[in-house]
N, CA, C and O of each residue as an XYZ file, in Angstrom:
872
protein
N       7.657      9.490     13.278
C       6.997      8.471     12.466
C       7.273      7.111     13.094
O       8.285      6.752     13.696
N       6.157      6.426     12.827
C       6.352      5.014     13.833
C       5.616      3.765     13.440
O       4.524      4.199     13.071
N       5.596      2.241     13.288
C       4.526      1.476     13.039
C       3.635      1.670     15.169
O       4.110      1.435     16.280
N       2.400      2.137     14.741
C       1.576      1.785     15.688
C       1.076      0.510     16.052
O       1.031      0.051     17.194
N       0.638     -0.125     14.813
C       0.257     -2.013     15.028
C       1.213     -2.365     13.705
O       1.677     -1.665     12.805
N       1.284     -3.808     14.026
C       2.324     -4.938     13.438
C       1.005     -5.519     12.965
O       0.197     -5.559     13.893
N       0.474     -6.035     11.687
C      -0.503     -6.509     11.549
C      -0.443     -7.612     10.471
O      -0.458     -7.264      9.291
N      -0.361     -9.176     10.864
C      -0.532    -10.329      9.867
C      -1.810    -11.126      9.635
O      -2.837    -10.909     10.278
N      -1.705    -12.053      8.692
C      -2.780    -12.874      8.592
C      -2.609    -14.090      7.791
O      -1.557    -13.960      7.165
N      -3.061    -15.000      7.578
C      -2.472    -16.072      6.400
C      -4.160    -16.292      6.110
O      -5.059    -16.391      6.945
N      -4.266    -16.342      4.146
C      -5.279    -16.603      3.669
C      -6.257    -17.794      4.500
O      -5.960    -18.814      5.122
N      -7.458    -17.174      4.202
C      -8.962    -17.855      4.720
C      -9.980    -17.760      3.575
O      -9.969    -16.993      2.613
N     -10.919    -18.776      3.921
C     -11.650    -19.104      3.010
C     -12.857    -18.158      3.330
O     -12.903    -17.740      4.487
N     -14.062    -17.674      2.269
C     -14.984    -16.730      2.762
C     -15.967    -17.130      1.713
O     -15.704    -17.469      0.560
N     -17.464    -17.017      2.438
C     -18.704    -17.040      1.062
C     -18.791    -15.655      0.894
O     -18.901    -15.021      1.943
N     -18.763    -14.784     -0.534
C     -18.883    -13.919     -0.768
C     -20.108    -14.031     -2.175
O     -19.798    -14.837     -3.052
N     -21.298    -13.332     -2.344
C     -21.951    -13.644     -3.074
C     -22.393    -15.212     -3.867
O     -22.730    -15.455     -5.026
N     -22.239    -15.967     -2.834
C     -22.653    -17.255     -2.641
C     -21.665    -18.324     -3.565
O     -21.904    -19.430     -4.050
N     -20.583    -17.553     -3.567
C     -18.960    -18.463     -4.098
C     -18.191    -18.076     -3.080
O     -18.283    -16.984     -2.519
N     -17.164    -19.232     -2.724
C     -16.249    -19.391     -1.609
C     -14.828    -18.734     -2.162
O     -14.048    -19.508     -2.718
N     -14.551    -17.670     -2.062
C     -13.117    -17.094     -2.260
C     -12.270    -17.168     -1.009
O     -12.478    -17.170      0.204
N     -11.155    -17.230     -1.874
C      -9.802    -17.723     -0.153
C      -9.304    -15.394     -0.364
O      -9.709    -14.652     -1.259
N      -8.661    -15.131      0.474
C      -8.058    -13.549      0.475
C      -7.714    -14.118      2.253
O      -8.255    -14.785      3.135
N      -6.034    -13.073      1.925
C      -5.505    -12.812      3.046
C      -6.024    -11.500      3.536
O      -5.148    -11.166      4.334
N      -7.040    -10.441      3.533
C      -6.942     -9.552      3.391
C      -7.236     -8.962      5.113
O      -7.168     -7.804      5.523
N      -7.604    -10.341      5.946
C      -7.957    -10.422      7.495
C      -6.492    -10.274      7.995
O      -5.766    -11.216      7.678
N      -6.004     -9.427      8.605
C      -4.913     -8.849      9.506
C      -5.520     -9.036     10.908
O      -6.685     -8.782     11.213
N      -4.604     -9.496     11.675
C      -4.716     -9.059     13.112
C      -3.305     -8.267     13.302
O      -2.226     -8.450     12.738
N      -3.690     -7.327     14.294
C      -2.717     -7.187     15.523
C      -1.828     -8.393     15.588
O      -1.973     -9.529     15.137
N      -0.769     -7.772     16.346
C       0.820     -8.856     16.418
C       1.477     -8.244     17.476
O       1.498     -7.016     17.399
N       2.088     -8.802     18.563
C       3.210     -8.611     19.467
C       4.293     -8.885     19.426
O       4.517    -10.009     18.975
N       5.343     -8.154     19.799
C       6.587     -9.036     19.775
C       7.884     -8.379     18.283
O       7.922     -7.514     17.408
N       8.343     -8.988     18.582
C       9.075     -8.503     17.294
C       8.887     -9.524     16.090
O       8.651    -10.652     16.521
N       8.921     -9.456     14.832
C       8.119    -10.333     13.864
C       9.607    -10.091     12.694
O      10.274     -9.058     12.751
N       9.897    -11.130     11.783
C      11.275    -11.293     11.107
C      10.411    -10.943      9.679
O       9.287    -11.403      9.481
N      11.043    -10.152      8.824
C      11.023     -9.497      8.194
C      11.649     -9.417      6.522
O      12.670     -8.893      6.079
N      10.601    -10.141      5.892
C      11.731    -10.934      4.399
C      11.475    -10.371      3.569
O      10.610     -9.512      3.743
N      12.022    -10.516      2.324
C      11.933    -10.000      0.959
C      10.534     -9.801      0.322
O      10.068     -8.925     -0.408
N       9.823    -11.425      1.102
C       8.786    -11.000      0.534
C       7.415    -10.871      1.178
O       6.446    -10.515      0.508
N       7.317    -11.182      2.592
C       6.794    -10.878      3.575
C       6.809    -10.740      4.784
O       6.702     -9.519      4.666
N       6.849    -10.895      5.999
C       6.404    -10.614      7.700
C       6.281    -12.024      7.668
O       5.613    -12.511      6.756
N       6.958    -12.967      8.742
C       6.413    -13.979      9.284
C       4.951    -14.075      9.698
O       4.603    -13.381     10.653
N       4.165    -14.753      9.173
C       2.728    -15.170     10.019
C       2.163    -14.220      8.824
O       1.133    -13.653      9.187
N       2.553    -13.899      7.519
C       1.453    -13.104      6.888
C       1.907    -13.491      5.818
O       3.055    -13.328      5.406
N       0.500    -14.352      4.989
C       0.705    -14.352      3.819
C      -0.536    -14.027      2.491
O      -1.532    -13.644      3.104
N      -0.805    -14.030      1.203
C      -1.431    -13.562      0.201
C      -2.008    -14.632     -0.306
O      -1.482    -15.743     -0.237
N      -3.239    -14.390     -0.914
C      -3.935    -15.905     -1.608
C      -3.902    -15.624     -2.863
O      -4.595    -16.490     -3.397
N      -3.508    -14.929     -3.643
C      -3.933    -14.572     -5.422
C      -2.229    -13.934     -5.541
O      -2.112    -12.713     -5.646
N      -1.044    -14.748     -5.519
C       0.582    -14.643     -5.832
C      -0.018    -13.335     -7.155
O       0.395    -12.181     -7.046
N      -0.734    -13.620     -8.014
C      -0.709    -12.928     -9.368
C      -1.130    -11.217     -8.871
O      -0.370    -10.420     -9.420
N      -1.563    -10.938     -8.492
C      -2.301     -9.217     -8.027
C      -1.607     -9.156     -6.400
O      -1.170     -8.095     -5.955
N      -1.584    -10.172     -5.770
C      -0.838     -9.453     -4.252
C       0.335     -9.900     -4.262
O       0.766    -10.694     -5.099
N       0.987     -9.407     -3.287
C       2.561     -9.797     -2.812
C       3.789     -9.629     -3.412
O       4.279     -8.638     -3.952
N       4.128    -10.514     -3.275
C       6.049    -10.312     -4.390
C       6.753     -9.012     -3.868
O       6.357     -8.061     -3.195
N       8.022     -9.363     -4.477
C       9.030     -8.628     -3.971
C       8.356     -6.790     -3.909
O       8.442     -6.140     -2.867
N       7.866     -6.337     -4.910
C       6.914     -4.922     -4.925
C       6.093     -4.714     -4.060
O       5.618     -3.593     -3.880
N       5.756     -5.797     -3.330
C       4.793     -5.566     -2.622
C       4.944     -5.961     -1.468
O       4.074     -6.769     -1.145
N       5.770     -5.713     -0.598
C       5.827     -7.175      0.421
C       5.469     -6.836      1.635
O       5.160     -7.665      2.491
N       5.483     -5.315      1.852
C       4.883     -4.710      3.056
C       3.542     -4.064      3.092
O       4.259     -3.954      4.087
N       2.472     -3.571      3.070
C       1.228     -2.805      2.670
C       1.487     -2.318      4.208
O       1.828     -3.021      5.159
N       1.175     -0.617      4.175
C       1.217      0.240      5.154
C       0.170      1.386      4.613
O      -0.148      1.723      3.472
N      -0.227      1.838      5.904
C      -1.964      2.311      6.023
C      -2.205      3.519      7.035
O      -2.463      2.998      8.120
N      -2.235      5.001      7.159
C      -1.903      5.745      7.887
C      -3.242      5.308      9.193
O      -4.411      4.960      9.029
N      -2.416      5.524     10.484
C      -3.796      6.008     11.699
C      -4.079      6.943     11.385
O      -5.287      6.711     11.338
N      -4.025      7.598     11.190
C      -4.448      8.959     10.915
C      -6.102      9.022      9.752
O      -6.934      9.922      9.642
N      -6.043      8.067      9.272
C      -7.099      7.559      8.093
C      -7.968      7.230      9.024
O      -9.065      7.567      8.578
N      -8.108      6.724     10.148
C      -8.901      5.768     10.699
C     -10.069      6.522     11.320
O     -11.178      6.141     11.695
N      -9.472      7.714     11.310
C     -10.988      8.747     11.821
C     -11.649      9.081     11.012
O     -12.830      9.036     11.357
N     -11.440      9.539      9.701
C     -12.335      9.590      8.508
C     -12.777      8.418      8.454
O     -13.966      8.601      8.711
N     -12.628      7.187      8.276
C     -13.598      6.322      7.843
C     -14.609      5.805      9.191
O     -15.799      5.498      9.110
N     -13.594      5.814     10.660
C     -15.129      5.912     11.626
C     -16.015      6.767     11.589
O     -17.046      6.601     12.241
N     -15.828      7.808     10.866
C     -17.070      8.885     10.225
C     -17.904      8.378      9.410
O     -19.119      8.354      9.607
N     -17.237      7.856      8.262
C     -17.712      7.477      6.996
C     -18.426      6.203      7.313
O     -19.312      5.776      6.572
N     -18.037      5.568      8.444
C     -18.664      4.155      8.505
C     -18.870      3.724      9.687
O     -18.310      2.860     10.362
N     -19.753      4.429      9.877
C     -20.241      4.618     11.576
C     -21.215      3.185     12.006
O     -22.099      2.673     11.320
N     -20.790      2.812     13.182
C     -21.191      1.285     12.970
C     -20.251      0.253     13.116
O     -20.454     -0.861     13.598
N     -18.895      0.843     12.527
C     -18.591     -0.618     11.744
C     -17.084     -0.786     12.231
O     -16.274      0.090     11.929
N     -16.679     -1.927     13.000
C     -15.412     -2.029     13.105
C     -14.686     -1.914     12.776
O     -14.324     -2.645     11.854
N     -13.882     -0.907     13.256
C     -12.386     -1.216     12.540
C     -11.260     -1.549     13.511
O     -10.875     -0.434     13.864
N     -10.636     -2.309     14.041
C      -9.344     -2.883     14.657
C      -8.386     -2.473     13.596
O      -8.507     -2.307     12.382
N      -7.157     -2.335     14.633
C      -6.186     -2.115     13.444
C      -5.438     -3.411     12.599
O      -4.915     -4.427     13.055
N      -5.640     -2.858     10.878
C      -5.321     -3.978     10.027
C      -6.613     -3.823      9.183
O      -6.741     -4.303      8.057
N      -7.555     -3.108      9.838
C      -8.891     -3.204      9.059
C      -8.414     -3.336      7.968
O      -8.173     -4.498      7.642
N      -8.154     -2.461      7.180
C      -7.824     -2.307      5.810
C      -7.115     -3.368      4.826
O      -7.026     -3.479      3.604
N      -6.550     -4.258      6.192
C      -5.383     -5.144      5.037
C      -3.900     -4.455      5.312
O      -2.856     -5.001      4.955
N      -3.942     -3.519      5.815
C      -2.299     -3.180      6.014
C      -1.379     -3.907      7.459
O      -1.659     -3.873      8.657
N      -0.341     -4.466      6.812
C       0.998     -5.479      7.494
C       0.843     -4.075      8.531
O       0.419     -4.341      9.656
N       1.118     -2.758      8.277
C       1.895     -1.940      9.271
C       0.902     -0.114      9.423
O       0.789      0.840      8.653
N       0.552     -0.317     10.368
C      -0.367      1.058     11.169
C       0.420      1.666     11.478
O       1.023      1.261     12.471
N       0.875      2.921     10.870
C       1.396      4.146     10.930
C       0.651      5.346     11.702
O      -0.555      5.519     11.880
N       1.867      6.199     12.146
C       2.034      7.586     12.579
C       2.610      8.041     11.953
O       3.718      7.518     11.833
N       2.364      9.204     11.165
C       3.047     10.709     10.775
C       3.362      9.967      9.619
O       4.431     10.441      9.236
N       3.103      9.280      9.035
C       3.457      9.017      7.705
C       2.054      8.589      6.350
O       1.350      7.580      6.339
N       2.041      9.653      5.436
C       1.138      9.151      4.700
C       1.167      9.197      3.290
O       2.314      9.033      2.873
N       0.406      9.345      2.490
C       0.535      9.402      0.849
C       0.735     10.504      0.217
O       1.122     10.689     -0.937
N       0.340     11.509      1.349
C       0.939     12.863      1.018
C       2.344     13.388      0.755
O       2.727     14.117     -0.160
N       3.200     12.713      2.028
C       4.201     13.131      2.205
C       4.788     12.236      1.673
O       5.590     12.710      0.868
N       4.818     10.960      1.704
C       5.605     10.052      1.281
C       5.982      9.982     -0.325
O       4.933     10.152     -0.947
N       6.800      9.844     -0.985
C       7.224      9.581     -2.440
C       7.429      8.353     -2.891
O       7.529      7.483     -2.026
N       7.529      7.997     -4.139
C       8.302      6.683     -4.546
C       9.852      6.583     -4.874
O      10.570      7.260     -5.609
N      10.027      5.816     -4.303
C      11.562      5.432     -3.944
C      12.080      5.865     -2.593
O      13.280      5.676     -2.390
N      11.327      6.436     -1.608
C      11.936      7.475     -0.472
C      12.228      5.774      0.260
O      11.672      4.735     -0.098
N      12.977      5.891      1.054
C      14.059      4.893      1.533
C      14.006      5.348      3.441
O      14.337      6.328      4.108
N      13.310      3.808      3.756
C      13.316      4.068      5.340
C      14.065      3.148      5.968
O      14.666      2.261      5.362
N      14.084      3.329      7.489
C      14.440      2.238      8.510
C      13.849      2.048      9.022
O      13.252      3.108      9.210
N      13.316      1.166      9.669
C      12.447      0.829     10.621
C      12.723     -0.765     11.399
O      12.589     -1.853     10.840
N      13.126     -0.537     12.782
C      13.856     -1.842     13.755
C      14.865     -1.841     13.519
O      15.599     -0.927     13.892
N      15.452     -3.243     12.545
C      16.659     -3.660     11.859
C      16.766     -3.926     10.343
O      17.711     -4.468      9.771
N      15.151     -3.244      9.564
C      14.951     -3.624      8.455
C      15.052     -2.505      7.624
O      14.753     -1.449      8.181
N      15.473     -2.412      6.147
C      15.402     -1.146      5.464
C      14.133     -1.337      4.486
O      13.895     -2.444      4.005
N      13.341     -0.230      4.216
C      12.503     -0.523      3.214
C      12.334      0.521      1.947
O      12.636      1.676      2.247
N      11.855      0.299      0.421
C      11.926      1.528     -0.012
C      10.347      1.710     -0.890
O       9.890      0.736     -1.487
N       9.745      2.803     -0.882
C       8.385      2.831     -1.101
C       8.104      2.560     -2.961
O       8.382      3.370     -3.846
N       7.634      1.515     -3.096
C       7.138      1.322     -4.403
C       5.990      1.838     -5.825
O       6.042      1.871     -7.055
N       4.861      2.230     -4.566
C       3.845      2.101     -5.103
C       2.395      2.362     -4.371
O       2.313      2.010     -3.195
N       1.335      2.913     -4.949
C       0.113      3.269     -4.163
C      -0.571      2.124     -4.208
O      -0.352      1.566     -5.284
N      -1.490      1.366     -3.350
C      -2.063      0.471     -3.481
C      -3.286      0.614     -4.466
O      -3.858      1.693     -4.307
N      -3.875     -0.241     -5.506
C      -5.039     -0.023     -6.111
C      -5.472     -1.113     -5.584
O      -4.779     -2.129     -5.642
N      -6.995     -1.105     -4.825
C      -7.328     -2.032     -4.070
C      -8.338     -2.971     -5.167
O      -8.841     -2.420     -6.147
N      -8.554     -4.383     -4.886
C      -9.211     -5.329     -5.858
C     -10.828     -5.596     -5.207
O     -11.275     -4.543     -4.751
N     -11.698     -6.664     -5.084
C     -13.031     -6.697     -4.732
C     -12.903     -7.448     -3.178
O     -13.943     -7.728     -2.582
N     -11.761     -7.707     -2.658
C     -11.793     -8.603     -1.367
C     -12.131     -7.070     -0.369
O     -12.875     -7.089      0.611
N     -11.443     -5.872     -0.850
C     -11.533     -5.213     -0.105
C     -13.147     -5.024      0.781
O     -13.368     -4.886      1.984
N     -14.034     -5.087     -0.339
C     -15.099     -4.970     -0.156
C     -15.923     -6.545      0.545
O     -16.947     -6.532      1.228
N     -15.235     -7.636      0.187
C     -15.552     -8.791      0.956
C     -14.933     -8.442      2.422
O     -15.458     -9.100      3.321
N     -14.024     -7.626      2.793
C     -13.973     -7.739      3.962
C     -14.598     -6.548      4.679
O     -14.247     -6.238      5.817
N     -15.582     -5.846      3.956
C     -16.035     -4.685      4.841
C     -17.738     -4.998      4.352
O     -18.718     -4.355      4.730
N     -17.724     -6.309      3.303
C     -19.291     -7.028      3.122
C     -20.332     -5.733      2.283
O     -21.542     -5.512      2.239
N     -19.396     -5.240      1.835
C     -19.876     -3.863      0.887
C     -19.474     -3.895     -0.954
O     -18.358     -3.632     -1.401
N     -20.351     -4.174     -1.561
C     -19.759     -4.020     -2.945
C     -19.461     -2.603     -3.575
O     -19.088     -2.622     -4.748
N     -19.573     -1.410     -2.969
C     -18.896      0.024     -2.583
C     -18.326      0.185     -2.318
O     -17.807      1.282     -2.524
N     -17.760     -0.800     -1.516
C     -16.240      0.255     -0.778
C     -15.110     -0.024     -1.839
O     -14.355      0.945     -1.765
N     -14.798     -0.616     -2.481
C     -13.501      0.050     -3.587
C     -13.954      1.089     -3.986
O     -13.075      1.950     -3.956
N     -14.969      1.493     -4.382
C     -15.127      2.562     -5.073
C     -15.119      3.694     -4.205
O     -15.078      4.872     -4.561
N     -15.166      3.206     -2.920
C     -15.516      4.530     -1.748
C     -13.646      4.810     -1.329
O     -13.010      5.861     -1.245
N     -13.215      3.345     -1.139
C     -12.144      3.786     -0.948
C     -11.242      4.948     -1.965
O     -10.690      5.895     -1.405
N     -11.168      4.815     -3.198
C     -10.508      4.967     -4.279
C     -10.728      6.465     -4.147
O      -9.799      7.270     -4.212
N     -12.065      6.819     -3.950
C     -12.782      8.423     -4.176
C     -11.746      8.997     -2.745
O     -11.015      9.981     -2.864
N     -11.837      8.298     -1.606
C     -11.409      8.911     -0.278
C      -9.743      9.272     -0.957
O      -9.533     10.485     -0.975
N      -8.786      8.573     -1.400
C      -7.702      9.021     -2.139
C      -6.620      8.870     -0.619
O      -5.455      9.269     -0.627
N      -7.377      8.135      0.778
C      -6.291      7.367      1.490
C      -6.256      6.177      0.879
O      -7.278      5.499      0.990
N      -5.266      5.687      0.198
C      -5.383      4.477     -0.385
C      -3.977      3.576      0.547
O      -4.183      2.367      0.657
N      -2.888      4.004      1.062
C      -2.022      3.440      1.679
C      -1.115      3.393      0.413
O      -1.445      3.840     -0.685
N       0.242      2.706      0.753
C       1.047      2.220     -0.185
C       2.043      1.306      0.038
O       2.241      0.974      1.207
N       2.784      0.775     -0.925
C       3.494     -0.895     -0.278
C       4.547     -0.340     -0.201
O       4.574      0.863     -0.461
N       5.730     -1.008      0.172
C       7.199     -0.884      0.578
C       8.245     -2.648     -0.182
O       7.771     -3.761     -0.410
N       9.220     -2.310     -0.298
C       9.712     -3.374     -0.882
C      10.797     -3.575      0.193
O      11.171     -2.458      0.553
N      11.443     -4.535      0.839
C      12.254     -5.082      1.837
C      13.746     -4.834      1.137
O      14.244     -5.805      0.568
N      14.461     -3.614      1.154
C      15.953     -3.636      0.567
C      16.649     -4.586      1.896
O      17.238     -5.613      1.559
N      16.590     -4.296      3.173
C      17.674     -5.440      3.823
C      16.462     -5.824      4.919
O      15.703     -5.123      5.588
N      16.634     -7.197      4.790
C      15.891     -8.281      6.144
C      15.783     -7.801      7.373
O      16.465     -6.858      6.970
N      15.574     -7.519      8.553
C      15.503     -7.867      9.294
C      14.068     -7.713     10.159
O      12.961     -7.846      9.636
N      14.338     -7.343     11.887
C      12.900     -7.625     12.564
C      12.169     -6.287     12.725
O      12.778     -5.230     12.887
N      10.734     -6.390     12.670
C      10.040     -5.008     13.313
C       9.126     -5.358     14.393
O       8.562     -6.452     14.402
N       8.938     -4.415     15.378
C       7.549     -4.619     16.230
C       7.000     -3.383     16.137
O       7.635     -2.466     15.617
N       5.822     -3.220     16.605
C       4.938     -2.397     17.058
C       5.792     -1.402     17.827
O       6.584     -1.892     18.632
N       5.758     -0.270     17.720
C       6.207      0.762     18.152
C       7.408      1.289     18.217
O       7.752      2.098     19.078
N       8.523      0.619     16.791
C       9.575      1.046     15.943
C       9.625      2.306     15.163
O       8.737      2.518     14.336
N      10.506      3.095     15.334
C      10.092      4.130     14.831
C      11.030      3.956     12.918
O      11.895      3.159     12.557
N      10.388      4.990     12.207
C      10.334      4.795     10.893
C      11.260      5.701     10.412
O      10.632      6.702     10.068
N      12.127      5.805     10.270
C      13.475      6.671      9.912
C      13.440      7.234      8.609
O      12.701      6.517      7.934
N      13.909      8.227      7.893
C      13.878      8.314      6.635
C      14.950      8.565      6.293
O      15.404      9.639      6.687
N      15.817      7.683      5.411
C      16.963      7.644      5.048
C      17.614      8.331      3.929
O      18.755      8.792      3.927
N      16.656      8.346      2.867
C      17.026      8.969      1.414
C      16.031      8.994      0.631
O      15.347      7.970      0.647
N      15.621     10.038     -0.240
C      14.630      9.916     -1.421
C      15.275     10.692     -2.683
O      16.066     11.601     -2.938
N      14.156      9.443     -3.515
C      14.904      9.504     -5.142
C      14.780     11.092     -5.454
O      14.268     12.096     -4.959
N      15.474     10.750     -6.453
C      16.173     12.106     -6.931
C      14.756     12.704     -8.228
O      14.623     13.860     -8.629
N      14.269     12.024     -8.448
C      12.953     12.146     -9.207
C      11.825     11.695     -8.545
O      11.087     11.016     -9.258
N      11.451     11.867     -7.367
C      10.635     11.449     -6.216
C       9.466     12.188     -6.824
O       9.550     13.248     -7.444
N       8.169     11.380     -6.528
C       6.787     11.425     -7.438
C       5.803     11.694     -6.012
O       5.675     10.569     -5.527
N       5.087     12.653     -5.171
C       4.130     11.607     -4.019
C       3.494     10.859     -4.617
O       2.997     10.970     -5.738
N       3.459      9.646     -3.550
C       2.422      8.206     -3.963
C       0.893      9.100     -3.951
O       0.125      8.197     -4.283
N       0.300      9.948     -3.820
C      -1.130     10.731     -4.033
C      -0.975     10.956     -5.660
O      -1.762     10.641     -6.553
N      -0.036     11.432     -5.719
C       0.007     11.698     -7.588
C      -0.031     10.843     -8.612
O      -0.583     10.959     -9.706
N       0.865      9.615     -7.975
C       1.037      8.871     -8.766
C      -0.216      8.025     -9.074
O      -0.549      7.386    -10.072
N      -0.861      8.266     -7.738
C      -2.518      7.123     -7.762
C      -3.556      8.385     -8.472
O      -4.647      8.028     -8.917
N      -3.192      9.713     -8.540
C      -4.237     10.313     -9.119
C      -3.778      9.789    -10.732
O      -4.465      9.154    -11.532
N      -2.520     10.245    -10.870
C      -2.155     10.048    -12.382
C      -2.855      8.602    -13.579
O      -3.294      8.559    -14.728
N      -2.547      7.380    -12.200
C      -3.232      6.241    -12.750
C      -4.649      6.491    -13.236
O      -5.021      5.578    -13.974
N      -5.128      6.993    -13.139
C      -6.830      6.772    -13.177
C      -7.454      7.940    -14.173
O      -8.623      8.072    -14.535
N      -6.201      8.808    -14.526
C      -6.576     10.194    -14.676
C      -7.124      9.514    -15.973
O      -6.831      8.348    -16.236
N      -8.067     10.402    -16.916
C      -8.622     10.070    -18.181
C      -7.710     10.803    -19.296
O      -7.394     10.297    -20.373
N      -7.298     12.262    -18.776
C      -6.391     13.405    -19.258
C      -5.724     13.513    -18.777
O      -5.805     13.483    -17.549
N      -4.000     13.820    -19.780
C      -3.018     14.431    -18.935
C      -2.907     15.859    -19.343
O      -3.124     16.385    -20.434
N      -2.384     16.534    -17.814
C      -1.839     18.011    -18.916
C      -0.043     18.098    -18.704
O       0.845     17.302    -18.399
N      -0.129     19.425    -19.031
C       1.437     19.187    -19.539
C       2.323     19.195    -18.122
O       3.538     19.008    -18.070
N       1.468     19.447    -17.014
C       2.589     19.108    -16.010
C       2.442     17.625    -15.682
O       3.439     16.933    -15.482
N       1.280     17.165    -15.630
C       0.463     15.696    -15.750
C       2.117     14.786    -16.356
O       2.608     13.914    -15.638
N       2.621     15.085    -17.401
C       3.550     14.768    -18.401
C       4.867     14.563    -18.090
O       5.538     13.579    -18.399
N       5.245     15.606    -17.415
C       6.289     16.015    -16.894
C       6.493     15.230    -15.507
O       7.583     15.033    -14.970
N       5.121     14.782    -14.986
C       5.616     14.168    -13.699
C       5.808     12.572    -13.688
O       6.450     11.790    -12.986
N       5.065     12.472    -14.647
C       5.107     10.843    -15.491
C       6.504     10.731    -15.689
O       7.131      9.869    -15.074
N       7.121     11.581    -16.558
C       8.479     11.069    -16.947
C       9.481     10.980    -15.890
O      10.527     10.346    -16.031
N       9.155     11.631    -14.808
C      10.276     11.633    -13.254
C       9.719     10.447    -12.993
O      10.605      9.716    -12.550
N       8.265      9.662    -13.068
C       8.190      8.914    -12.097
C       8.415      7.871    -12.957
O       8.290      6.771    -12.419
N       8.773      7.857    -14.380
C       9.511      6.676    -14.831
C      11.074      6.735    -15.030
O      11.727      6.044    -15.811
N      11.504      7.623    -14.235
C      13.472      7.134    -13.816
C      13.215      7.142    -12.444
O      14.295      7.224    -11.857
N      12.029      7.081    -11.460
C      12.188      6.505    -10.217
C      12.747      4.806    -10.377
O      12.123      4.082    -11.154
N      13.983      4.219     -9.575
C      13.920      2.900     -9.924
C      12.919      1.908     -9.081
O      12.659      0.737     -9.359
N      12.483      2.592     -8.107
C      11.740      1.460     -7.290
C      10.479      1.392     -7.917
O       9.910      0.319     -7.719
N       9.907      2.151     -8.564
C       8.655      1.909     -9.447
C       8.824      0.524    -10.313
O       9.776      0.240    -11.039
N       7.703     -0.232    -10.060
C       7.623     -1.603    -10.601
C       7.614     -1.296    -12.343
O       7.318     -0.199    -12.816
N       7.994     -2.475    -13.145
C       7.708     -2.605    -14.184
C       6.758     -2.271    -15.045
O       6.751     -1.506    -16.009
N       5.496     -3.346    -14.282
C       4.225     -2.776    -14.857
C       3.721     -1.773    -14.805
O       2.881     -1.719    -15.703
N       3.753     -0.753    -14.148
C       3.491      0.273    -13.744
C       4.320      1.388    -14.701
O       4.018      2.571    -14.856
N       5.127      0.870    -15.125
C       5.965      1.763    -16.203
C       5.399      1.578    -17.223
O       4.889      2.526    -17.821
N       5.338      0.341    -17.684
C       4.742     -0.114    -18.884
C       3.475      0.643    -19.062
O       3.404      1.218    -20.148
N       2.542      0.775    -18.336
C       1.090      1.069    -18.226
C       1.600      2.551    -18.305
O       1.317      2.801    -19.476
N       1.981      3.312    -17.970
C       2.125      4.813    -17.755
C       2.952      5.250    -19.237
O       2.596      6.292    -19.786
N       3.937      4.512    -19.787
C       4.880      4.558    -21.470
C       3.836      4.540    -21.990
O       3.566      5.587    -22.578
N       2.619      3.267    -22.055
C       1.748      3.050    -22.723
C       0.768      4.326    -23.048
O       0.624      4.810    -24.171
N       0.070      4.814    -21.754
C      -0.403      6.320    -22.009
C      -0.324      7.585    -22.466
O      -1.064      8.495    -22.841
N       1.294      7.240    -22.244
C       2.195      8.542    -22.961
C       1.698      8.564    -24.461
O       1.174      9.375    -25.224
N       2.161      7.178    -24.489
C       2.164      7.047    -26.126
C       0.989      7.343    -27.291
O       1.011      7.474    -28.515
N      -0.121      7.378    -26.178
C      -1.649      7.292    -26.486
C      -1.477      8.801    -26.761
O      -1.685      9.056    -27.947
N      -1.237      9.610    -26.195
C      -1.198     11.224    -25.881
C      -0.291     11.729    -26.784
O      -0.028     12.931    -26.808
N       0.288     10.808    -27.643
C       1.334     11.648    -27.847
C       2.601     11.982    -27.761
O       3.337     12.312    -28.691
N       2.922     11.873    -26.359
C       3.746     13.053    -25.593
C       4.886     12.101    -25.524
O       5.943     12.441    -24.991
């Protein structure tokens, strides 16, 4: 497992349906080794503090491995790596395998996995499609963020260590099916409640998932 591209950007302004919205969601490629904080990558930052970034969010990572399904799906259409908006282009690591709370290394930095990304409407300002959230969401590669447990640097072609996973470890695929689900069933239930004594699972995300329980019942 490895970051393939290092990928930043700092918010830009864009006409999108004939209003000017600012979104960081333009990544480039990066060389070099890049310093590595709590709450982001030097040279990369978020335009909407309220829905992107923060300590939950501070890394967004995006499998290569994705990148051939969507040059299928979207034949035509560039993709450089970062297309998506992800800080970090992966090998051998994806939403399948990965869990919440599983605990990596990567360079000199530790990170621990938070959360599946639910993507907002820039996604689609940057692919000039008012479909693609919805295309993305159906495809179910959605990527997922990482939270910075200790500082330090990464580059391009660091490999990604796996250090420890929670003891109630959820995959980030479940947890993004679970969000959306309309019904739970009784294992549906059962996996909810592991993935609320995961501790790296954000707040809201608890809240929203207690909340459903409660709707159900259960």
């Amino acid at each position: 497992m490895k970051i393939v591209s290092l990928n930043v950007g700092l918010p830009r302004e864009v006409i999108w349906h004939g209003r000017t919205v600012t979104t960081g969601i333009y990544k480039q490629s990066v060389d070099g080794r890049i310093a590595l904080r709590k709450l982001d990558l030097d040279g990369d930052r978020q335009a909407d503090l309220t829905v992107h970034g923060g300590e939950f969010k501070a890394v967004y990572a995006y499998a290569l491995e994705h990148y051939d399904y969507w040059k299928q799906a979207l034949p035509g259409v560039a993709l450089p790596m970062g297309a998506f908006g992800e800080n970090f282009t992966t090998e051998g690591l994806d939403e399948k395998s990965v869990h919440l709370g599983d605990r990596f290394s990567v360079g000199t930095a530790e990170l621990i996995v938070t959360q599946p990304r639910l993507p907002c409407y820039k996604l689609g300002i940057r692919f000039q499609s008012d479909v693609m959230v919805s295309r993305f969401l159906a495809s179910g590669r959605m990527g997922f963020y990482f939270a910075v447990t200790r500082e330090g640097e990464v580059s391009a072609g660091d490999e990604i260590r796996l250090l420890a996973s929670d003891a109630n470890a959820v995959p980030v695929t479940e947890i993004a099916r679970l969000y959306v689900a309309e019904k739970f069933s009784e294992d549906d239930v059962a996996l909810l409640r592991r993935a609320l004594r995961v501790e790296a699972l954000p707040a809201d995300w608890k809240v929203y998932f207690r909340d459903r329980l409660a709707q159900t019942g259960a």
